[in-house]
N, C-alpha and C positions, 0 to 999 in steps of 0.2 A: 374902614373896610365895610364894605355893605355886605350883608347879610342875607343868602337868598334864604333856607331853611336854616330851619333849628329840630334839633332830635334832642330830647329828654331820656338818656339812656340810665337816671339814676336808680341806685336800688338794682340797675343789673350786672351780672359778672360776667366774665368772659368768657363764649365770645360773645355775647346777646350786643353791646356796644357796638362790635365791628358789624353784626349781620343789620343792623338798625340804620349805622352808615351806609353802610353797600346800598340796600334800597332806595336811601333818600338819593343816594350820588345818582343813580341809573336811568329817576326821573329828571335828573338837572342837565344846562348845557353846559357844554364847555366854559370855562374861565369862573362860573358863578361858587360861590362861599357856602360850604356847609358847617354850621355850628353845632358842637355836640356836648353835650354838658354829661360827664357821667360820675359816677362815685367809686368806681372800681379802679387802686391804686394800677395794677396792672394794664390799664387802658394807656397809660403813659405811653408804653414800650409797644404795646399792641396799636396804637396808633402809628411809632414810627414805623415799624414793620409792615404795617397797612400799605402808607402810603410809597413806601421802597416797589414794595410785591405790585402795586395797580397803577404807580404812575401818576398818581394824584398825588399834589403840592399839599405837606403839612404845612401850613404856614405859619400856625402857631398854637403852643401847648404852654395852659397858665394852670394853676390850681390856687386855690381858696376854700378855706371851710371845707375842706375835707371833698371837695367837688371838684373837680378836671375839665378844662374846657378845651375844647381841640379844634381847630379850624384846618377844613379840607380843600382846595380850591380843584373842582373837578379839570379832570384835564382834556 
């Protein structure tokens, strides 16, 4: 999967994750990868809810070491 950005959302809770996504989506085009690393357990659910409400493809949510990574494919 290429990777157009990445957001470093750790260390913040919600929503500070979603509003850090929003912006980076806004400046991308269509089809391209946003990467979001954040550490807030609820960023899980707040991600799928995200991408249901804006139409953006989750494409995929992993966690490790207490870190959440979420991949957004703008739409």
């Amino acid at each position: 999967m290429d990777i157009t950005k990445e957001v470093d959302a750790r260390g913040l809770n919600c929503p500070l994750p979603i509003l850090k996504a929003k912006k980076a989506l806004a400046d991308m085009k269509s089809g391209e990868v946003l990467k979001v690393v954040a550490t807030d357990p609820g960023s899980v659910r707040d991600f799928q809810a995200f991408a249901r409400q804006t139409g953006n493809e989750l494409v995929e949510q992993s966690s490790a070491n207490d870190e959440f990574v979420h991949y957004l494919r703008r739409r």
